[in-house]
KOLBA-791375 format. One record per residue: x, y, z of N, C-alpha, C, O, CB in turn; residue in three letters. Coordinates in steps of 0.001 Angstrom, whole numbers, plus 500000, padded with zeros to 6 digits. Glycine has a CB too. Layout:
# residues N
XYZXYZXYZXYZXYZala;...
END
This chain:
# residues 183
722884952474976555723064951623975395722775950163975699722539949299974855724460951765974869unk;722821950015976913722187948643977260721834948220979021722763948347979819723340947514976630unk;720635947789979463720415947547980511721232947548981717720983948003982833720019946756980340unk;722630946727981100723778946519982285724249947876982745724057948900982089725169945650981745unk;724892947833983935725370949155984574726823948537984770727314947936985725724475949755986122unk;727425948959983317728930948408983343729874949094983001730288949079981841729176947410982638unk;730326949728983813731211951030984115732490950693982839733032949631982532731930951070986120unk;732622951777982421733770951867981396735190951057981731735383951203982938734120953429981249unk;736130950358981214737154950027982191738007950785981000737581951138979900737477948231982773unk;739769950981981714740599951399980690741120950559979346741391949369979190741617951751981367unk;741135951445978650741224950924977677742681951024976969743200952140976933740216951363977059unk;743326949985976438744296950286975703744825950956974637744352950595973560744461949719975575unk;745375951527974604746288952405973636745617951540971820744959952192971010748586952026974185unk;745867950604971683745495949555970344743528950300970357742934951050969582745773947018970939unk;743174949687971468741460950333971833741352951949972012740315952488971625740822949672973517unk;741917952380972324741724954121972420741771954436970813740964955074970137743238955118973428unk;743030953753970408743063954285968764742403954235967830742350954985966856743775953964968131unk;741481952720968248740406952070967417739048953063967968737957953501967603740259950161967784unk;739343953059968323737745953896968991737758955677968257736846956392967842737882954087971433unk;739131955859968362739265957077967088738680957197966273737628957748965947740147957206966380unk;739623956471965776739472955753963995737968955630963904737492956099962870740289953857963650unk;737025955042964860735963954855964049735275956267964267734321956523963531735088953526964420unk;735637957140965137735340958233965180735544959627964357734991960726964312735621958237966022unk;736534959040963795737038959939962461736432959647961123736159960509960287738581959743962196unk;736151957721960926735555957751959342734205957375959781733580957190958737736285956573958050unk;733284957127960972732169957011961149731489958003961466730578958287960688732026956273961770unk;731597958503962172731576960040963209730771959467964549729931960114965174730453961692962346unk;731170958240964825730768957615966157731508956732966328732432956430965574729515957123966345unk;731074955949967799731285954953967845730176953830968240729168954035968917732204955073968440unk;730662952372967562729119951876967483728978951669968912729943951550969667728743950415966519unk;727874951630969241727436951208970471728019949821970877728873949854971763725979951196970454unk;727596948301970228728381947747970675729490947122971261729658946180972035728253947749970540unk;730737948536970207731798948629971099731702949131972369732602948876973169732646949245970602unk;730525949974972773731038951346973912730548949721975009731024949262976048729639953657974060unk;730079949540974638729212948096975239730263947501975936730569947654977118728529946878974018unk;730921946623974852732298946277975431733326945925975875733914944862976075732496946281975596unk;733572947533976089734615948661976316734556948877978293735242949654978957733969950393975206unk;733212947623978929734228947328980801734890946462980745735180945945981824733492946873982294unk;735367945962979696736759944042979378737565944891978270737184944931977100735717941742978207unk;738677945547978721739489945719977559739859944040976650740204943887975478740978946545978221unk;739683943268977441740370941743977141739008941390976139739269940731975131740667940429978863unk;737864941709976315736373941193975639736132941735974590735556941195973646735127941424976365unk;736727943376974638736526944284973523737753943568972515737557942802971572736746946102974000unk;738596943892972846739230943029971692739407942021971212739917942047970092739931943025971579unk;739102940789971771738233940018971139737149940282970715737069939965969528738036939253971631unk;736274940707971098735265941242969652735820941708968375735607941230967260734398942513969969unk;736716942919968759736810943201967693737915942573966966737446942572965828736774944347967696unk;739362941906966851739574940720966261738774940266965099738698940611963920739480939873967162unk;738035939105966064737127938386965032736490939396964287736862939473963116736036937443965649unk;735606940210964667734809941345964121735262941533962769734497941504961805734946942660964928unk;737380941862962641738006942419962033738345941372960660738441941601959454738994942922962922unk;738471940121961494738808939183960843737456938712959746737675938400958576739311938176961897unk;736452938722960183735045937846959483734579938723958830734022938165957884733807937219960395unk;734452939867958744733560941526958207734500942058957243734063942428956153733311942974959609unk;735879942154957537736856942839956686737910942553955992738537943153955119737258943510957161unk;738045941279956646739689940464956125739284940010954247738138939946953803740088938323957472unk;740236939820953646739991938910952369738883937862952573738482937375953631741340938105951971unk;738630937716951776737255937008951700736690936364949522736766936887948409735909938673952551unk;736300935313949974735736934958948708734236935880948889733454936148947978735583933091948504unk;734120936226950196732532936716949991732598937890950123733409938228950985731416936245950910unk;731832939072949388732383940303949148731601940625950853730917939993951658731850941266947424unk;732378942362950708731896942915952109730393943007951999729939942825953129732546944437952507unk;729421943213951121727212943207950829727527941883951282727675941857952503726014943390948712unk;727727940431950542727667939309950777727558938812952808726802937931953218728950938884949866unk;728367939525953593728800939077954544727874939793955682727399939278956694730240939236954530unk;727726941511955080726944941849955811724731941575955537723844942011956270727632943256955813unk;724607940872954460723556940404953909723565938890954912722388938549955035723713940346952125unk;724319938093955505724493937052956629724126937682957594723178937430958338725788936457956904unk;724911938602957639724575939152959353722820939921959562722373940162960683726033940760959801unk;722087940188958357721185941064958283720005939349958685719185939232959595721180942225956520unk;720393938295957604719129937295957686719136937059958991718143937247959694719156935893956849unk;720674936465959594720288935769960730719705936752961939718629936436962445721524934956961178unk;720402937943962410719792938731962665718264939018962604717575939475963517720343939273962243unk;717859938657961332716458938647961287715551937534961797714344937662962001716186938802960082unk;716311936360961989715469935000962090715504935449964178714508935425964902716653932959961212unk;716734935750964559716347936129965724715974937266966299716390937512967431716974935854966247unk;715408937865965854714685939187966294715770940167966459715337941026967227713810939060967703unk;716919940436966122717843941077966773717928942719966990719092943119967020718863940637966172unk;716922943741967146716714944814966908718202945568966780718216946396965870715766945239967865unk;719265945459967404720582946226967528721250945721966069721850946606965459721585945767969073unk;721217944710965596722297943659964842721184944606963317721583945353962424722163941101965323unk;720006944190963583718987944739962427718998946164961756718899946259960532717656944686962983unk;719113947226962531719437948612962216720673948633962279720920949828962116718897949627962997unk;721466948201962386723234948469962297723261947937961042723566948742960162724448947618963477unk;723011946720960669723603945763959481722591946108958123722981946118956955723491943863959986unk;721141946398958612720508946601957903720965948104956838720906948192955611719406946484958684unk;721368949050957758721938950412957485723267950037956439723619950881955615722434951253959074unk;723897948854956526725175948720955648724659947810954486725034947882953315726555948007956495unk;723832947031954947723419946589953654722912947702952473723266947808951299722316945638953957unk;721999948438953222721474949438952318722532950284951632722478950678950467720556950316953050unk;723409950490952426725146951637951762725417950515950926724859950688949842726980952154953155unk;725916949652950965727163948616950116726180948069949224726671947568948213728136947189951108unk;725068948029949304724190947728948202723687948862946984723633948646945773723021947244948902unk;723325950188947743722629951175947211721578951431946888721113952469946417722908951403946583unk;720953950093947226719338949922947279718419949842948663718211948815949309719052948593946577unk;718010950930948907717356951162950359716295949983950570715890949674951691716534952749950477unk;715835949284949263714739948483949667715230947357950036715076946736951087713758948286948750unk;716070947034948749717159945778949457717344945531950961717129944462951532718676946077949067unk;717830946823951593718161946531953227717117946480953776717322945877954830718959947495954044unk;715762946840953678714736946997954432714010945501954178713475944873955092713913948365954039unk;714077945044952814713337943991952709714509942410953287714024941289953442712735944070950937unk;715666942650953459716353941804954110716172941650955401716512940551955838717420941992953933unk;715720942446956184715142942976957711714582942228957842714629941284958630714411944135958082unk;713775942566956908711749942010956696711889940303956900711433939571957778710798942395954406unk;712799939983955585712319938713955197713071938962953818712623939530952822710563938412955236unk;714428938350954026715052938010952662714464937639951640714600938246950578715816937179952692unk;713405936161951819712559935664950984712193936291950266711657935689949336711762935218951314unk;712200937564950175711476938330949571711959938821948443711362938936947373711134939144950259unk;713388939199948779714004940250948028714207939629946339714177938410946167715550940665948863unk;714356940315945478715026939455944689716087939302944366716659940204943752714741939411943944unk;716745938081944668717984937523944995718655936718943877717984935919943223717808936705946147unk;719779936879943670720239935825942608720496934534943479720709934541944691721695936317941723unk;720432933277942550720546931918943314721744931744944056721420930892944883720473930756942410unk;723054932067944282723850932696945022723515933319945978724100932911946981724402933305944512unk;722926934028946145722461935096947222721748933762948275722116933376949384721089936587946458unk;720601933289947397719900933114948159720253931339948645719589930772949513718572933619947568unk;720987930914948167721813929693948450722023930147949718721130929899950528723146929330947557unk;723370930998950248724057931471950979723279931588952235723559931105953333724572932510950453unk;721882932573951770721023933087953096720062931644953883719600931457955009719705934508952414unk;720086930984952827719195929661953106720429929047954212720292928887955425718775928467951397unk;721245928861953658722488927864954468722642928497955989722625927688956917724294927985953558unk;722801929999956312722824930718956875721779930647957944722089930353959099722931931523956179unk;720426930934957552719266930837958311718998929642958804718627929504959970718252931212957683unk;719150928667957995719637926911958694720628926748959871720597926349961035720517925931957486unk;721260927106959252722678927353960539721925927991961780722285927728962928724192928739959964unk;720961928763961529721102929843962668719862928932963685719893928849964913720608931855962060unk;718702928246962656717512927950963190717655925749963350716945924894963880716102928816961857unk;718746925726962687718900924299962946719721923913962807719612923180961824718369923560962519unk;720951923880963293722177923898963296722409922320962706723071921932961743722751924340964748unk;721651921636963610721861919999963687721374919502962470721947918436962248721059919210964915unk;720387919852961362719486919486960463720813919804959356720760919152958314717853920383960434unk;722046920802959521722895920760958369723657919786957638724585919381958337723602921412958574unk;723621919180956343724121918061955633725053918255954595725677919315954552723144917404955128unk;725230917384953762726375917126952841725565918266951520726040919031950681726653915046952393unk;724164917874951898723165918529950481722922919601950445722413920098949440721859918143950227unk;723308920540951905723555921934952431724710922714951741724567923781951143723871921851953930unk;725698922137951881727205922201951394726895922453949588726982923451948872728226920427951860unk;726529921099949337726513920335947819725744921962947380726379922733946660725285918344947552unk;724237922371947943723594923626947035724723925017947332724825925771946364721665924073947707unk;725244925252948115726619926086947821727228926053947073727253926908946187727441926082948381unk;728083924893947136729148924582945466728630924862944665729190925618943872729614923253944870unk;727303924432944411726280924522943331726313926115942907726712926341941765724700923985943898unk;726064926847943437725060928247943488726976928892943303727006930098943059723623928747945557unk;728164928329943382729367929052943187730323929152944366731199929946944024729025930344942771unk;730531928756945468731108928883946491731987927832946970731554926690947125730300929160947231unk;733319928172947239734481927082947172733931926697948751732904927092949302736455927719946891unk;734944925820949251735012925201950149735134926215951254734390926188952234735914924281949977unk;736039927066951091736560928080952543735210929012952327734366929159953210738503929229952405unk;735131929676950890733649930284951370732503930173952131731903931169952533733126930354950730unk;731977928488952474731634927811953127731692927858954713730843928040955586732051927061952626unk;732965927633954712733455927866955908733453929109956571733771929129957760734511927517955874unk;732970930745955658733226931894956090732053932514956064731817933617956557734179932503955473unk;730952931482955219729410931953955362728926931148957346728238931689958212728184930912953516unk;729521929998957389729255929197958981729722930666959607728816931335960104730508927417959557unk;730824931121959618731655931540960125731411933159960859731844933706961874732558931330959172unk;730593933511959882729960934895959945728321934443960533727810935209961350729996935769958172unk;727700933456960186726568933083960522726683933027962196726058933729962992726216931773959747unk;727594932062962468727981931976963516728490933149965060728515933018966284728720931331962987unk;728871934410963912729435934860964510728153935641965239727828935632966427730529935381963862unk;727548936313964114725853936957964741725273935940965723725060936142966918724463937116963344unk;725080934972965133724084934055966449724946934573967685724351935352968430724111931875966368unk;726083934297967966726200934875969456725952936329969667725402936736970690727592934647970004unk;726384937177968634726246938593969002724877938746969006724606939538969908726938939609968093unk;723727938317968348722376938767968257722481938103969701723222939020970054721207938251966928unk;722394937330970828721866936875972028722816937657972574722197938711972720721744935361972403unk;723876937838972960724390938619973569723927940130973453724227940760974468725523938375973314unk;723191940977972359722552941813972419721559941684972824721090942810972992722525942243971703unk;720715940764973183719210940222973323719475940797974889719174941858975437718754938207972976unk;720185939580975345720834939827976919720971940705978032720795940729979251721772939790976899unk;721470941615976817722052942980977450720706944414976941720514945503977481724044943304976529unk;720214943964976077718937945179975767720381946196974822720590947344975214717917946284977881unk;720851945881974173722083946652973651720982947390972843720038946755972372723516945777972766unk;721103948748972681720674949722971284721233950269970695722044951060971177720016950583971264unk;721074950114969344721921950653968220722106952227968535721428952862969342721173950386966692unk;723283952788967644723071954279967739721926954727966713721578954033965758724485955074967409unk;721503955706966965720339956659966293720992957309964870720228957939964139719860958071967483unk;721574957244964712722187957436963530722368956768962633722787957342961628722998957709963602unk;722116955062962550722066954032961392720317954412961129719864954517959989722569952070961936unk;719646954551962112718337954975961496718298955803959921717662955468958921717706955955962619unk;718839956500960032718998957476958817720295957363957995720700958311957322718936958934959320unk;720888956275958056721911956093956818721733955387955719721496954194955905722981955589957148unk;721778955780954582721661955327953050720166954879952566719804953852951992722675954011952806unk;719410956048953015717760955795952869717866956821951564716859957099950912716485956360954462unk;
END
């Protein structure tokens, strides 16, 4: 699942259970966890935040958040982040083209000005962090998005940019099984 030769370490009781669980409503587990899963201390911090930015309450629905993770993902080549996220966009959306053409090149898709507010701010974030302004912010509010939404589009943007290089890093590969979900 990825280049490194990084032996399993034990895992905690909280991590054994989680690794169930996704084994019971996924019928796997994602690779990135098995990834890891040699830092019980790393894995859960991943998953934490993971838990916190992807699933917690949110002004931005669960398509919204995983449609972040699909652009930036896309601006950096992220092949693991791309077939994982791409595969949920396509479920939580229901439109197979939707996820494929978000892969591609959001630009493309057709997006409501919301949508594409969000992915713009996002792909900025990801490709110029430093170039972000008050007028960045200002077309958010604009397009519908409070202040913390803001803060949870950085937030999720943010969170891929490290995971897409940290997959880069490691040669991480998705499981073979998002290949064929919600086509």
């Amino acid at each position: 699942m990825t280049a490194l030769a990084l032996p399993r370490g034990k895992l905690s009781p909280n991590m054994d259970a989680y690794f169930a669980k996704c084994q019971e409503k996924l019928g796997f587990v994602p690779n990135v966890l098995e990834a890891y899963a040699f830092d019980n201390a790393k894995l859960e911090a991943f998953v934490a935040m993971y838990n916190d930015l992807m699933l917690a309450p949110s002004g931005l629905s669960k398509l919204e958040r995983e449609m972040i993770a699909v652009a930036v993902s896309s601006h950096n080549k992220c092949y693991y982040c791309l077939v994982a996220h791409g595969a949920a966009v396509r479920a939580l959306s229901g439109d197979p083209a939707l996820g494929e053409l978000m892969v591609m090149n959001y630009r493309a898709a057709r997006l409501s000005q919301r949508h594409r507010a969000m992915l713009d701010f996002a792909v900025k974030l990801t490709a110029e962090p430093w170039a972000i302004e008050e007028d960045d912010r200002a077309a958010l509010r604009e397009a519908g998005f409070s202040d913390r939404d803001i803060w949870d589009i950085g937030a999720v943007a943010g969170f891929y940019n490290m995971s897409n290089r940290l997959a880069s890093a490691t040669d991480m590969r998705p499981n073979p099984v998002y290949h064929k979900q919600a086509r």
